[in-house]
PDB file of N, CA, C and O in Angstrom:
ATOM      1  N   UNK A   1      70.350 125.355  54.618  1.00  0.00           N
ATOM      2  CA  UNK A   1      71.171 125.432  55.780  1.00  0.00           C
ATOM      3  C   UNK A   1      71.696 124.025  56.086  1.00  0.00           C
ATOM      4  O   UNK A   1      70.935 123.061  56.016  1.00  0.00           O
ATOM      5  N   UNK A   2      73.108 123.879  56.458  1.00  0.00           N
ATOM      6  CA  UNK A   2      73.960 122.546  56.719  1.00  0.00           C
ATOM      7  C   UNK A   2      73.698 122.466  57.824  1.00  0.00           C
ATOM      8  O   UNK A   2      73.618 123.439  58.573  1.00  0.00           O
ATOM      9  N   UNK A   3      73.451 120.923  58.256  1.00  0.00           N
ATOM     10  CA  UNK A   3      73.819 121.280  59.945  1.00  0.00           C
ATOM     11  C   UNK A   3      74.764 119.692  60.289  1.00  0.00           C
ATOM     12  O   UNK A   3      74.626 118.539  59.881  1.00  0.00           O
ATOM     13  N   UNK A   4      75.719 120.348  61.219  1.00  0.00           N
ATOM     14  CA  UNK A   4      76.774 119.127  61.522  1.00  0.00           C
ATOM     15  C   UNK A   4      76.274 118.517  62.384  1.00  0.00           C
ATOM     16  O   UNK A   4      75.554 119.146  63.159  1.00  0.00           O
ATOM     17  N   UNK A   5      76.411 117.437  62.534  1.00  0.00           N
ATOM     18  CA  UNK A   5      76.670 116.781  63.949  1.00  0.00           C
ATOM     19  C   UNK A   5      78.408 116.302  64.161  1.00  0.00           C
ATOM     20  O   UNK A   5      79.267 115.740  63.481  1.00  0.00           O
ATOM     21  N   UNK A   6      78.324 116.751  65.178  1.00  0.00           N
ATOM     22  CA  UNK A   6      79.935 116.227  66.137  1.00  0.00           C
ATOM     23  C   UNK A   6      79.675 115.304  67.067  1.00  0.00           C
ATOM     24  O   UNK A   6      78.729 115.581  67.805  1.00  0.00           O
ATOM     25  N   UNK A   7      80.207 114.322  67.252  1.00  0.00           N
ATOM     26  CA  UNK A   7      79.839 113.234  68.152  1.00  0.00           C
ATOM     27  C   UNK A   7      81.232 113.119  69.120  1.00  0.00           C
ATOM     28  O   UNK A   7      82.069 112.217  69.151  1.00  0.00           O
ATOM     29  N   UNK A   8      81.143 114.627  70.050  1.00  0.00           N
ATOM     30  CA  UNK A   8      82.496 114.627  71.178  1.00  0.00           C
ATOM     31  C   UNK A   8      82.315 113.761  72.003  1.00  0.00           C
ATOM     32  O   UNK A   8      83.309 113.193  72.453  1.00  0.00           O
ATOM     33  N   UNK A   9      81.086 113.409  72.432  1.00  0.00           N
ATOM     34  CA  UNK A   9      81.244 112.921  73.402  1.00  0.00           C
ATOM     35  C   UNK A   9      81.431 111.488  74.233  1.00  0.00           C
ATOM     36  O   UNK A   9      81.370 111.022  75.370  1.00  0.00           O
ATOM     37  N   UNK A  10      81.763 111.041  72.538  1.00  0.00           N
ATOM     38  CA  UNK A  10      82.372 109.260  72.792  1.00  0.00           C
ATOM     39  C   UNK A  10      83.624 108.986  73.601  1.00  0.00           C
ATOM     40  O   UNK A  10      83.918 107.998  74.274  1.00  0.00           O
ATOM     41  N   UNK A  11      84.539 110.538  73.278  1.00  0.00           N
ATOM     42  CA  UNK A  11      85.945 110.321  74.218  1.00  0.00           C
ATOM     43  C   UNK A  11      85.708 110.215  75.448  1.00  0.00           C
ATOM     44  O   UNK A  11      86.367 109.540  76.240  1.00  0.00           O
ATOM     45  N   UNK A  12      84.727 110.890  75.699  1.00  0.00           N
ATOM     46  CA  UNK A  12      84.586 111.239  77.612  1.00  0.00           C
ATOM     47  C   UNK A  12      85.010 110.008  78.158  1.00  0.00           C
ATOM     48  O   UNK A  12      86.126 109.856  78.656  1.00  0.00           O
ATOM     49  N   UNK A  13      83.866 108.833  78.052  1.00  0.00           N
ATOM     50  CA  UNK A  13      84.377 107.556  79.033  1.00  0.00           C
ATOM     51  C   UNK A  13      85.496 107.286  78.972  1.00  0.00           C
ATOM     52  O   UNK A  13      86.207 107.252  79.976  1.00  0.00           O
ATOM     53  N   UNK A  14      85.967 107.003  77.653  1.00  0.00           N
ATOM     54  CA  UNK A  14      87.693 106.738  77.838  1.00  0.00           C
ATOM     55  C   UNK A  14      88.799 107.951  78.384  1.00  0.00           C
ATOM     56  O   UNK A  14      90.009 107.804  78.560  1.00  0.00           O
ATOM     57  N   UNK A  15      88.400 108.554  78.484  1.00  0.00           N
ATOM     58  CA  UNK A  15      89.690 109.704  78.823  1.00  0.00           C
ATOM     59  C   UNK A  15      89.199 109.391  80.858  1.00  0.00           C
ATOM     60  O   UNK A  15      90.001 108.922  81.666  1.00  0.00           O
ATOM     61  N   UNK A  16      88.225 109.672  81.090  1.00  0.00           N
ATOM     62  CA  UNK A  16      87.430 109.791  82.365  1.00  0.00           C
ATOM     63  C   UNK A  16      88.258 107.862  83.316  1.00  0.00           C
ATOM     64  O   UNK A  16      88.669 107.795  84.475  1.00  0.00           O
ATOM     65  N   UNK A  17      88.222 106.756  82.359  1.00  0.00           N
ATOM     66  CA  UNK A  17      88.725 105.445  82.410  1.00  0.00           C
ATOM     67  C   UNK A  17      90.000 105.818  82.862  1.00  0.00           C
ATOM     68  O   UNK A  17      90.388 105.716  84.026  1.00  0.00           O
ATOM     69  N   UNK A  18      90.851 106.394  81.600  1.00  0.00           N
ATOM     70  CA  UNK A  18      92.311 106.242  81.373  1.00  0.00           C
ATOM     71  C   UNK A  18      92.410 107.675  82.917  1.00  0.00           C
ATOM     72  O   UNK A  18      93.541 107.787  83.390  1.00  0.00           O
ATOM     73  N   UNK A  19      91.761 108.219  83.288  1.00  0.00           N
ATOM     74  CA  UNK A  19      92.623 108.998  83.929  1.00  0.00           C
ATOM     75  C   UNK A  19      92.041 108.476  85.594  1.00  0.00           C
ATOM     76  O   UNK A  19      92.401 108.929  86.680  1.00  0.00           O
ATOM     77  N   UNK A  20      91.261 107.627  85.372  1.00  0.00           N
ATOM     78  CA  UNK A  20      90.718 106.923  86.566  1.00  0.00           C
ATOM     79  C   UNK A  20      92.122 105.660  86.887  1.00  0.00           C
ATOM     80  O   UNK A  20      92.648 105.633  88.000  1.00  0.00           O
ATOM     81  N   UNK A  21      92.349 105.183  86.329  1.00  0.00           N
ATOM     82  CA  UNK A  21      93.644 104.058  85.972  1.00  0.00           C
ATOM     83  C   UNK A  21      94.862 104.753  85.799  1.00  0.00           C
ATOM     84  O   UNK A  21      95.788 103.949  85.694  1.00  0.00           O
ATOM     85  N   UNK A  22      95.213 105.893  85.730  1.00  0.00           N
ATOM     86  CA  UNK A  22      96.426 106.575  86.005  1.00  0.00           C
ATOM     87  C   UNK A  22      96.262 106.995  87.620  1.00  0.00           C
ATOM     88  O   UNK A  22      97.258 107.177  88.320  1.00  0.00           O
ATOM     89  N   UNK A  23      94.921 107.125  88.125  1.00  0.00           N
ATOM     90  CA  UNK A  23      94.701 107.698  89.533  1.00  0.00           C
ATOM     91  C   UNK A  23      95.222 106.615  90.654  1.00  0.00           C
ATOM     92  O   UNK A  23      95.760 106.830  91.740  1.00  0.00           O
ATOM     93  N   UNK A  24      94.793 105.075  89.856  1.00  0.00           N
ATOM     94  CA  UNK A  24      94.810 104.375  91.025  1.00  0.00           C
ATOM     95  C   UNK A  24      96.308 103.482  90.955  1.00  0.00           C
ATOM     96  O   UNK A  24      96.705 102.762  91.872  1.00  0.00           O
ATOM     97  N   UNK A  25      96.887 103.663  89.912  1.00  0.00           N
ATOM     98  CA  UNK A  25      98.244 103.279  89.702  1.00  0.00           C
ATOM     99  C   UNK A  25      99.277 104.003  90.434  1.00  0.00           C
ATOM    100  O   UNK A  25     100.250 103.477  90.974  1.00  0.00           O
ATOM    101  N   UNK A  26      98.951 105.458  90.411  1.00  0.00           N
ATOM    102  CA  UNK A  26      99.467 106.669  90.874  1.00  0.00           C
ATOM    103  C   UNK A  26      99.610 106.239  92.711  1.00  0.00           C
ATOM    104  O   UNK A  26     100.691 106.381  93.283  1.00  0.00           O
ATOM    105  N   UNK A  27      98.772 105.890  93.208  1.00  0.00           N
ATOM    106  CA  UNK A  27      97.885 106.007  94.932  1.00  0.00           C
ATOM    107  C   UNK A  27      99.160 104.338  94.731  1.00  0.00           C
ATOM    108  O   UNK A  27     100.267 104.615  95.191  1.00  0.00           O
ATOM    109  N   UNK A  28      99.114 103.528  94.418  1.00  0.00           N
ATOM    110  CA  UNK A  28      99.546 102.098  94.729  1.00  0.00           C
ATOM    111  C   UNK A  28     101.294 102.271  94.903  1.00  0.00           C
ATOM    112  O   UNK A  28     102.065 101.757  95.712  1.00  0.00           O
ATOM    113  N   UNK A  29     101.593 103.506  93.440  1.00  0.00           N
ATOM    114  CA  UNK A  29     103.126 103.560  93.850  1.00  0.00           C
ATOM    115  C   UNK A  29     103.844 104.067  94.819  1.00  0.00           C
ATOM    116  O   UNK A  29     104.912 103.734  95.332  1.00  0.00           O
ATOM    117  N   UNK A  30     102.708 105.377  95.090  1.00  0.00           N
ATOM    118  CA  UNK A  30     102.936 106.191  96.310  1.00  0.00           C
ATOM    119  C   UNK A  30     102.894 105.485  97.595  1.00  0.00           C
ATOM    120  O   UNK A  30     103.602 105.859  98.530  1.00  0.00           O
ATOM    121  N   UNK A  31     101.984 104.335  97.705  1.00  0.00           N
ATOM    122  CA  UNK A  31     102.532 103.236  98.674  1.00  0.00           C
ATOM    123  C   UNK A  31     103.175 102.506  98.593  1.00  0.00           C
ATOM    124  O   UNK A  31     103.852 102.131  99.550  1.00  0.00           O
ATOM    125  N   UNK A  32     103.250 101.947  97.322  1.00  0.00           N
ATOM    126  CA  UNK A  32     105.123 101.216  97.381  1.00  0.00           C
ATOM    127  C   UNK A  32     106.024 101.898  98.071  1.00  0.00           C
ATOM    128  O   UNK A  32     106.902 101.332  98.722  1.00  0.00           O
ATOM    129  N   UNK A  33     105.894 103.216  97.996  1.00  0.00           N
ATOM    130  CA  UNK A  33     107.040 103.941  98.452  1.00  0.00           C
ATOM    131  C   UNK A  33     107.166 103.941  99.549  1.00  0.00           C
ATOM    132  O   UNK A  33     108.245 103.581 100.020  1.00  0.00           O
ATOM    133  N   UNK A  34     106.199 104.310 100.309  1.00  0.00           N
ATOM    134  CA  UNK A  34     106.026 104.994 101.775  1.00  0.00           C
ATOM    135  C   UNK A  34     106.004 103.307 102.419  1.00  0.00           C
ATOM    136  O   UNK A  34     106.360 103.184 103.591  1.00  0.00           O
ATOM    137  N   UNK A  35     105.732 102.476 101.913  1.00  0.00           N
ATOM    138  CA  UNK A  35     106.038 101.011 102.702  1.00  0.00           C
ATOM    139  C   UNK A  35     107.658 100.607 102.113  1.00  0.00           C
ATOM    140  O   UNK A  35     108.475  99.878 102.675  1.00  0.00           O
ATOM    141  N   UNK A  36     107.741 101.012 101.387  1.00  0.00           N
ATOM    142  CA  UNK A  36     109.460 100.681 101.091  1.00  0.00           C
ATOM    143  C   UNK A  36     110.491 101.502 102.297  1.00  0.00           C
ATOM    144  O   UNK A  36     111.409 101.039 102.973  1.00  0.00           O
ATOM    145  N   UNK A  37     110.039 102.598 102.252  1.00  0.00           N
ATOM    146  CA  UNK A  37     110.855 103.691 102.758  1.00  0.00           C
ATOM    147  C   UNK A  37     110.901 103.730 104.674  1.00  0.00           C
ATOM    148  O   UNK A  37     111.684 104.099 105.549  1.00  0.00           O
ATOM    149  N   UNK A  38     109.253 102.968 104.558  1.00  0.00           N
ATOM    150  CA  UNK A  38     109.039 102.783 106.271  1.00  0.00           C
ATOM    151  C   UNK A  38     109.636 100.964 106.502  1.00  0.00           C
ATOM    152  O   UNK A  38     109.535 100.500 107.638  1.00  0.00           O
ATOM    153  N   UNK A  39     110.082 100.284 105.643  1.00  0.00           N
ATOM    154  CA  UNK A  39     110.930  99.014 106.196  1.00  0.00           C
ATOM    155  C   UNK A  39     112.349  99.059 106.441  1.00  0.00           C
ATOM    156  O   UNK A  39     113.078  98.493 107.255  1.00  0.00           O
ATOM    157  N   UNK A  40     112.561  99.974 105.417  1.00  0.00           N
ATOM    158  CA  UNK A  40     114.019 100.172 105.264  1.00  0.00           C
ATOM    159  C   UNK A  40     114.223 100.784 106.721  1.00  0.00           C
ATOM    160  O   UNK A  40     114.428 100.039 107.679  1.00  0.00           O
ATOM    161  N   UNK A  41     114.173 101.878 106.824  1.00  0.00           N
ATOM    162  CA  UNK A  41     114.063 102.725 108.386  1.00  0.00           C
ATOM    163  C   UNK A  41     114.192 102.097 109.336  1.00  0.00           C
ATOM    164  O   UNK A  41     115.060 102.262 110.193  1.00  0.00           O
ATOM    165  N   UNK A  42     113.103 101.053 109.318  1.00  0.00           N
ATOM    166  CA  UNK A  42     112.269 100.170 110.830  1.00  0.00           C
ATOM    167  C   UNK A  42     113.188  98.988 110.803  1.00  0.00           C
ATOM    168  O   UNK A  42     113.171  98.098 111.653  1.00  0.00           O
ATOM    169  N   UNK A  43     114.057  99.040 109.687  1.00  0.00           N
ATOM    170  CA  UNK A  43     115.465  97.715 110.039  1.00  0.00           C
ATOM    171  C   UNK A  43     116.666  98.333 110.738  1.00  0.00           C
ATOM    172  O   UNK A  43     117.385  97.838 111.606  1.00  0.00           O
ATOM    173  N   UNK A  44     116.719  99.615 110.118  1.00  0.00           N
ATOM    174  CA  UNK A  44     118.209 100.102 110.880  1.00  0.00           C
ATOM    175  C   UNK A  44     118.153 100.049 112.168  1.00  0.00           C
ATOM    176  O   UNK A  44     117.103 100.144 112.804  1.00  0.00           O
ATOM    177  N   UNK A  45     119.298  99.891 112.670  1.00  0.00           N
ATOM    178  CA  UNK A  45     119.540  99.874 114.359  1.00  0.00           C
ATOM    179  C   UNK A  45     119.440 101.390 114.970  1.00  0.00           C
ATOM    180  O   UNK A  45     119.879 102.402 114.423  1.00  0.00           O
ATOM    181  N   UNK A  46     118.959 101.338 115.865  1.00  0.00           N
ATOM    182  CA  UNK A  46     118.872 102.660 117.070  1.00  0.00           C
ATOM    183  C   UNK A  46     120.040 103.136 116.837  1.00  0.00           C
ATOM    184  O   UNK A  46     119.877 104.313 116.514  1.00  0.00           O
ATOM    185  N   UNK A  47     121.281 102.830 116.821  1.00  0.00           N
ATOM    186  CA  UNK A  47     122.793 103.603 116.613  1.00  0.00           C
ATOM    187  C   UNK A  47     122.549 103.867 115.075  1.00  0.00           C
ATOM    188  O   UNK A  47     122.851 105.004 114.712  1.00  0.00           O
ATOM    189  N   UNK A  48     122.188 103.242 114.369  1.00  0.00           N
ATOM    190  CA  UNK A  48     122.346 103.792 112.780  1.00  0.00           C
ATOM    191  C   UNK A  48     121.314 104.742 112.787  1.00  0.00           C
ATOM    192  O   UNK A  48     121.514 105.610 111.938  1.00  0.00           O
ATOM    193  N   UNK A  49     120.216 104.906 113.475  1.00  0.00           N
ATOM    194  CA  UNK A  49     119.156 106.237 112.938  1.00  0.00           C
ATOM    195  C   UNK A  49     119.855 107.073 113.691  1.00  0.00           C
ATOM    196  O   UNK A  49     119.649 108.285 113.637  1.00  0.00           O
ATOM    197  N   UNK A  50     120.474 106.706 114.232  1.00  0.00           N
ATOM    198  CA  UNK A  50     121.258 108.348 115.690  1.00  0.00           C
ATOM    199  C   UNK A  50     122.206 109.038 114.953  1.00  0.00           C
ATOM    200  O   UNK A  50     122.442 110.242 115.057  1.00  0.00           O
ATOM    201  N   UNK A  51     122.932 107.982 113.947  1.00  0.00           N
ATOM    202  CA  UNK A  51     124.347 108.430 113.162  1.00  0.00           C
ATOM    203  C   UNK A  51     123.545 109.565 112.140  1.00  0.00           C
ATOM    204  O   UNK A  51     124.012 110.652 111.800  1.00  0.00           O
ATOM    205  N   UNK A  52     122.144 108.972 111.728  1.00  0.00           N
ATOM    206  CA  UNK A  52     121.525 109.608 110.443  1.00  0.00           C
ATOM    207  C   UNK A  52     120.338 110.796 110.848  1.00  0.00           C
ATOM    208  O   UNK A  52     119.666 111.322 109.961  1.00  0.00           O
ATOM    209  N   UNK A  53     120.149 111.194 112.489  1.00  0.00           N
ATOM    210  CA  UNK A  53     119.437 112.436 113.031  1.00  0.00           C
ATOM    211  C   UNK A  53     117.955 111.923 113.140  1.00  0.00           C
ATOM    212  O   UNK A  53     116.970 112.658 113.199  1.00  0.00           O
ATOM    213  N   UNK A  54     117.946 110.524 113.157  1.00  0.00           N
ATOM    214  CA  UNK A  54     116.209 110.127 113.025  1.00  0.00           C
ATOM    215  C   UNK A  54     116.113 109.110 114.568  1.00  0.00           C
ATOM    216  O   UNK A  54     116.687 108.080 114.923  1.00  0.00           O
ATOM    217  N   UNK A  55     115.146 109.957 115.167  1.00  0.00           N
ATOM    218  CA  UNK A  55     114.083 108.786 116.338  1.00  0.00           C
ATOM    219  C   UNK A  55     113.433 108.017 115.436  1.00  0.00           C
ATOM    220  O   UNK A  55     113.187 108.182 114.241  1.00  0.00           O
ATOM    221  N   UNK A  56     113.096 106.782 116.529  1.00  0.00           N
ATOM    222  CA  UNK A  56     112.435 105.951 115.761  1.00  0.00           C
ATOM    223  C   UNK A  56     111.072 106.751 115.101  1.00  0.00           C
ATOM    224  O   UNK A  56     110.676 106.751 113.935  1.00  0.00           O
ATOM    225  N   UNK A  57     110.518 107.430 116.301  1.00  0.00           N
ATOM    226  CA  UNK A  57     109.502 108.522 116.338  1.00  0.00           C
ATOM    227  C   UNK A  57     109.175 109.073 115.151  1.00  0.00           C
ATOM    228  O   UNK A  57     108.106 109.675 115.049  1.00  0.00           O
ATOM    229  N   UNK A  58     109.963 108.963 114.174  1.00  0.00           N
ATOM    230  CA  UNK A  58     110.176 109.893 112.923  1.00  0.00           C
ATOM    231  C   UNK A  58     109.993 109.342 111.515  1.00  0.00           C
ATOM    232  O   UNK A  58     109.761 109.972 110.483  1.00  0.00           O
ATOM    233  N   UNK A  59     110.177 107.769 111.727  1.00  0.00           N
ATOM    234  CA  UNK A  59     109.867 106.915 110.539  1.00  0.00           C
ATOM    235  C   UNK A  59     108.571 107.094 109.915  1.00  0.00           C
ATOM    236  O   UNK A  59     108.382 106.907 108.713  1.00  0.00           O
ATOM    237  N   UNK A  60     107.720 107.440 110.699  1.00  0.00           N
ATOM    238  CA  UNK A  60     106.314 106.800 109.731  1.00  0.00           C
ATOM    239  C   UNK A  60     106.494 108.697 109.177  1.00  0.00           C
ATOM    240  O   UNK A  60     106.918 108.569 108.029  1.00  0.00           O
ATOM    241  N   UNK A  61     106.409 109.794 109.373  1.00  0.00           N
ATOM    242  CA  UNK A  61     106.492 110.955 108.959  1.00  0.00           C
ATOM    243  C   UNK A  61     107.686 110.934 107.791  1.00  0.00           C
ATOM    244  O   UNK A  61     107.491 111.616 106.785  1.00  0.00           O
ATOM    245  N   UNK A  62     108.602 110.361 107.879  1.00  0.00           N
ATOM    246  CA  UNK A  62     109.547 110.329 107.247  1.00  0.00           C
ATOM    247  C   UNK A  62     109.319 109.719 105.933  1.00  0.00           C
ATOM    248  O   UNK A  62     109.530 110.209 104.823  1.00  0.00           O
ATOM    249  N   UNK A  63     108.759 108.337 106.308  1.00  0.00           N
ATOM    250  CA  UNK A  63     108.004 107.763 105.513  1.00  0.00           C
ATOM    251  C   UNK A  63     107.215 108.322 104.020  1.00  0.00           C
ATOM    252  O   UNK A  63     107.416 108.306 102.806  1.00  0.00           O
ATOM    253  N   UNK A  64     105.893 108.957 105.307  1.00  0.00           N
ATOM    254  CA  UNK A  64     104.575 109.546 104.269  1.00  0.00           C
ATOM    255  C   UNK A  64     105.368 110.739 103.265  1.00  0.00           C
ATOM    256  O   UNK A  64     105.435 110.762 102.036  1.00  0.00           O
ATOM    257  N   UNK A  65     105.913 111.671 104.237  1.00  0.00           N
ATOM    258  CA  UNK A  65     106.714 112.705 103.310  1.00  0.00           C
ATOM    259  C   UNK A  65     107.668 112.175 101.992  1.00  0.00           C
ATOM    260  O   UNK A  65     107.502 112.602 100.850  1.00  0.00           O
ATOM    261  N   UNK A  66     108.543 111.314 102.314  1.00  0.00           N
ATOM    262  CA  UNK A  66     108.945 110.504 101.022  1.00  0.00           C
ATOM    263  C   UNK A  66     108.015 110.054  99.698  1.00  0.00           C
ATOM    264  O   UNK A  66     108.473 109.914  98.564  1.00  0.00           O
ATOM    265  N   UNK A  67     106.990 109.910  99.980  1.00  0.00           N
ATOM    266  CA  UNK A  67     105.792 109.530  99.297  1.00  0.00           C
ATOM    267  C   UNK A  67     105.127 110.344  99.023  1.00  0.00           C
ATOM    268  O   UNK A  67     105.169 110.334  97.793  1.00  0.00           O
ATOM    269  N   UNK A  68     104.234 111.414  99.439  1.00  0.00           N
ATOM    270  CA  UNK A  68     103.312 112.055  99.907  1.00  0.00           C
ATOM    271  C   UNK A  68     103.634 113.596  99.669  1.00  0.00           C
ATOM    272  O   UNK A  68     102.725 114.325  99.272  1.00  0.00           O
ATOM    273  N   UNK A  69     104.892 114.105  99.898  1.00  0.00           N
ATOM    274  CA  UNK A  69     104.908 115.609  99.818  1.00  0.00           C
ATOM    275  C   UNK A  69     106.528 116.181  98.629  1.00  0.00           C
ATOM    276  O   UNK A  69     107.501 116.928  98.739  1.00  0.00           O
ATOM    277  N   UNK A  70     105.916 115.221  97.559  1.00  0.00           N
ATOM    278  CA  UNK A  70     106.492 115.479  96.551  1.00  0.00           C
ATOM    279  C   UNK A  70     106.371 116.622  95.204  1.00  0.00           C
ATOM    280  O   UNK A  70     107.194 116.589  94.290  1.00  0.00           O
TER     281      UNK A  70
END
């Protein structure tokens, strides 16, 4: 009787790494965004968010959703 050995389980750490480092790359851009998207906003003038249907009230939601509910 043959018997194999398979040695699967050397990938684990690296795949478990690489998808740990796609997680936290992922979380950093999604705040690039939502801090990009909440400066831009928080510069326009009170008459320019009125022209464009946004209270100031609305930036940080406006914001996270840009980022966040993609």
């Amino acid at each position: 009787m043959a018997h194999i050995t398979a040695n699967v389980g050397s990938a684990r750490p690296v795949s478990y790494l690489m998808g740990w480092v796609e997680s936290v790359a992922d979380t950093f851009a999604r705040y690039r965004v939502y801090k990009r998207t909440h400066d831009e906003l928080s510069r326009l003038s009170s008459r320019e968010l009125d022209d464009l249907g946004i209270s100031r009230s609305m930036i940080t939601r406006l914001a996270y959703e840009a980022a966040y509910e993609n």
